[in-house]
N, C-alpha and C positions, 0 to 999 in steps of 0.2 A: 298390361302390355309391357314388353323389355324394351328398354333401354335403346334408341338408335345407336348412338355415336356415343362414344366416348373422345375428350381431348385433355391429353395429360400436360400437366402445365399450364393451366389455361389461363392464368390469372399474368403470364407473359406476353411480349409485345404483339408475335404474330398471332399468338394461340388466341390473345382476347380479340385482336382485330375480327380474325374469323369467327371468331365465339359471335361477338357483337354483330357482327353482319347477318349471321345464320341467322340471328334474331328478327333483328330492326326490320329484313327485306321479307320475313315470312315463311324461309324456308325451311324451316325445324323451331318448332314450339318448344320453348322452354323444358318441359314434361319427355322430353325424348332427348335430353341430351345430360351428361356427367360429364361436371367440372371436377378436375382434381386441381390439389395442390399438395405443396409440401408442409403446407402451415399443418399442423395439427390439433390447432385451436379456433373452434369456430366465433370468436372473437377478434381473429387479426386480421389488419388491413384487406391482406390476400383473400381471405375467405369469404369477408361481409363484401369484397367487390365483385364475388363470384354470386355469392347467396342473394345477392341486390337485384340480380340479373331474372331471377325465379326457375336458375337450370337446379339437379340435384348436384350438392357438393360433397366432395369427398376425399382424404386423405390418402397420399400413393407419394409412396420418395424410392425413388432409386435404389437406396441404400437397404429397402425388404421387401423381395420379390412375393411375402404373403399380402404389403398392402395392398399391392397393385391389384394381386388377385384380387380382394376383397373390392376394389375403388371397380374394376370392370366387370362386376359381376351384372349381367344383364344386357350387357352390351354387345351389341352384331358388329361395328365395324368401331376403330380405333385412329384415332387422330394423333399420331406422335410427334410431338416437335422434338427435335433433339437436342439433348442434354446442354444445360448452360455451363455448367462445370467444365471449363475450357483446360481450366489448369492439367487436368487429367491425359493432355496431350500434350505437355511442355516436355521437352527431352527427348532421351533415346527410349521412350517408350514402347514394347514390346506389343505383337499386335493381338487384339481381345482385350487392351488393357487400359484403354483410352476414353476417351468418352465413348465409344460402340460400348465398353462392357455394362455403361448405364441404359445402353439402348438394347441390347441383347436380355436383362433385364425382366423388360419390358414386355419383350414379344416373346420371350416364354409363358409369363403370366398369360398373358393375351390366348397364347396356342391353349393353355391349360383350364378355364374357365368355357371355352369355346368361342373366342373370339371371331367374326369368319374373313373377316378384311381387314388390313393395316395400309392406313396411308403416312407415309414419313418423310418429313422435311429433311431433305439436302439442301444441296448450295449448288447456282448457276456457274458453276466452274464443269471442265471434260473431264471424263474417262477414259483413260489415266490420267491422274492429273501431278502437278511440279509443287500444286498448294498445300502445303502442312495441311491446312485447315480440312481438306478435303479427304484423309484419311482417315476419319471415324467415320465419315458419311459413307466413305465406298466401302469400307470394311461393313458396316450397317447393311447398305446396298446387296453384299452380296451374301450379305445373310438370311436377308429376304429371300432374295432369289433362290437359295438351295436350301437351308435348313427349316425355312418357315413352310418353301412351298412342296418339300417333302413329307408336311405333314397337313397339307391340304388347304392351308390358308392363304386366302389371297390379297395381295398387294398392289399396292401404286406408289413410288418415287415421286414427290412434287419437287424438284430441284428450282427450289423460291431465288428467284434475281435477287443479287445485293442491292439492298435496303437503301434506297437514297438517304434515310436518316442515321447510315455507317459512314456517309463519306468520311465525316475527320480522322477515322482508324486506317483508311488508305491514304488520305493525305498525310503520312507523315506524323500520325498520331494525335493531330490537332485539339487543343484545349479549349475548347470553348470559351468565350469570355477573360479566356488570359493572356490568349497566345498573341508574340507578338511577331513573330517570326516573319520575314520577306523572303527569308529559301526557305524551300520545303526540301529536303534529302529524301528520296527514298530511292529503291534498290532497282526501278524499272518503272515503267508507263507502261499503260495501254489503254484501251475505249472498253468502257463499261455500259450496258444498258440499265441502269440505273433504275428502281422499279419499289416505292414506296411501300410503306409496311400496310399499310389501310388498301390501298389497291390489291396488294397480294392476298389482305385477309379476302376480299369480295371474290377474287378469282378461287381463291383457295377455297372457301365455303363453296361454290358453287361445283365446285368436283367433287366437294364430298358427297353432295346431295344429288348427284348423279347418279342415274345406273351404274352398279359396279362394274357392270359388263363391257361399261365405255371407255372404262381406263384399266380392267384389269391385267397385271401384267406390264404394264406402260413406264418409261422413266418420264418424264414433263418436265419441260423449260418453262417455268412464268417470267417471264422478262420483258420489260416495257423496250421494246425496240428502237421505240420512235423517239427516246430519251438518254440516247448513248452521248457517252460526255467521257472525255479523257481527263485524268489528272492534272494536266495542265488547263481544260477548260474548267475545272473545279475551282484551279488557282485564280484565273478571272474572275470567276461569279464572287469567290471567296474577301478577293480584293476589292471589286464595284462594291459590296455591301459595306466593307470597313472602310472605302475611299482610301483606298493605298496599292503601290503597285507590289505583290505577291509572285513571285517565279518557280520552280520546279528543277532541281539541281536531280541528275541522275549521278548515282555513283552508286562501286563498288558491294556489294555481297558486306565482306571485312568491315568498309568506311560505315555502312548502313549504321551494323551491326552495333561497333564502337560510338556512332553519335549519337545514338537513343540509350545504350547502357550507360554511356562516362558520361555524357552531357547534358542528356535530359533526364538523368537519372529512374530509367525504368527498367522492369524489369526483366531481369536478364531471358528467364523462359520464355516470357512472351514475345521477347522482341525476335530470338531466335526460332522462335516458332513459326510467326506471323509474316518474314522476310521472305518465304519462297514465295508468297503468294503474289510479286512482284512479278519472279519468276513468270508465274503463270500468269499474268496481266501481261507482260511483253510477247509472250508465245500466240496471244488470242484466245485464250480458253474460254473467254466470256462473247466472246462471238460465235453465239447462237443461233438458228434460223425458227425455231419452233413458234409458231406464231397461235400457238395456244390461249398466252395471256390476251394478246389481242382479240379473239375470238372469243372468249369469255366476259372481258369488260363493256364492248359490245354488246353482249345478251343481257348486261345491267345494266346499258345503255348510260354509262360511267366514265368519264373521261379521267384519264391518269393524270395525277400529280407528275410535274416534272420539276429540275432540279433546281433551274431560275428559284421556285416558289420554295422549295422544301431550306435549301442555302439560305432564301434571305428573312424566313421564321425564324431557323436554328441561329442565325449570326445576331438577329433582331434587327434586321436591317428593314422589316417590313412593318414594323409598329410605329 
């Protein structure tokens, strides 16, 4: 029998979430799913966490579009998370050339083997969007839509809500366990629905194992609605947990810019990368109505983690 699913990257945050769900709840048996990773030793951390699990594992990097063949041979439909190699988007990067070219990649491999479905993680930010971040995912987007589905394979955009376990990279770049910071600087506010990586995997698994006929075609918001929290209420919960009062200084594009390069000494691409995405948090782009995730946590009869809880794990303010 071939191979259902394929998930590239699995041995990653969201990919193992849903890997482990597809599991644990029943929906796909071990025996119908392929783990890749990029380890190429079935000896390392990566692999024996995947091989633990009893899917087949297999080696696929980015970097040789024959692994990949080789990692999805057998496979009917394709689970893409997209590329961690962020760097690949820092600068005046030309477009094909960014993290899409590790996700373009991919889904030739995929077209080439006979892949017949590709599901791929984006991010709950609009089309068009003001977010750096969000230009490999739309450039991705609309490669789907025309070059994949010009050669008959079909798609689904899962555009995964940010991760309530990212807040500290919107607050202000927050260090965990060091920080001791009572302003937070950054470049804009707005209200985020906030939407755990364990909830995303249960919602996520459960679209993959659906008819493809229910989302073919479709872009999807999973985003916990009922868990929208602004920046500034992050800096409350942020501060209840350490017992200190924490505040929210908006300023400047330029100001941002210079007090995470000169003063918190980081690094200059990322920080000028990661700034628009303010941008798009003041405009509302994460104000979505798709009430998809809701309707799938529901049918796993699952209640979402919300921030209170996930803030006072990550601070240790709940042990």
């Amino acid at each position: 029998m071939s191979k259902k699913l394929a998930i590239i990257g699995a041995s990653g945050k969201l990919a193992f979430a849903t890997l482990t769900y597809l599991l644990d709840s029943g929906l796909l048996p071990p025996d119908q799913i392929i783990a890749t990773t990029s380890s190429e030793s079935p000896s390392s951390p990566q692999w024996t966490k995947l091989s633990d699990l009893g899917v087949t594992v297999r080696h696929a990097s980015f970097d040789s579009r024959s692994s990949i063949e080789t990692a999805l041979k057998g496979a009917e439909t394709l689970f893409l998370v997209s590329s961690p190699r962020i760097a690949k988007d820092f600068g005046d990067v030309q477009d094909g050339q960014g993290r899409e070219a590790d996700h373009f990649v991919a889904l030739e491999a995929a077209a080439a083997v006979g892949v017949k479905h590709v599901y791929y993680t984006s991010l709950a930010f609009k089309r068009p969007s003001k977010a750096g971040v969000m230009r490999a995912h739309i450039s991705t987007e609309k490669y789907l839509e025309q070059q994949l589905a010009a050669k008959g394979l079909g798609w689904t955009v899962i555009r995964e809500g940010l991760y309530n376990e990212s807040w500290p990279l919107y607050f202000g770049h927050w260090k965990l366990g060091e920080d001791e910071r009572t302003e937070i600087e950054v470049a804009g506010e707005g209200t985020i629905p906030w939407t755990s990586i364990a909830d995303l995997g249960t919602a996520t698994a459960r679209i993959l194992t659906a008819s493809r006929k229910d989302y073919a075609g479709k872009t999807l918001y999973l985003c916990n609605r009922k868990n929208r929290r602004s920046l500034r209420d992050i800096a409350g919960l942020v501060g209840k947990a350490l017992g200190k009062d924490i505040a929210v200084k908006v300023v400047g594009r330029e100001d941002h810019e210079k007090f995470y390069i000169e003063k918190r000494n980081m690094d200059p691409g990322l920080v000028r990368w990661w700034v628009s995405t303010y941008d798009a948090l003041r405009d509302g782009e994460c104000d979505v109505t798709d009430d998809t995730f809701q309707r799938l946590m529901a049918e796993a009869d699952r209640s979402p983690t919300n921030m209170e809880q996930t803030v006072a794990e990550m601070t240790g303010a709940s042990q």
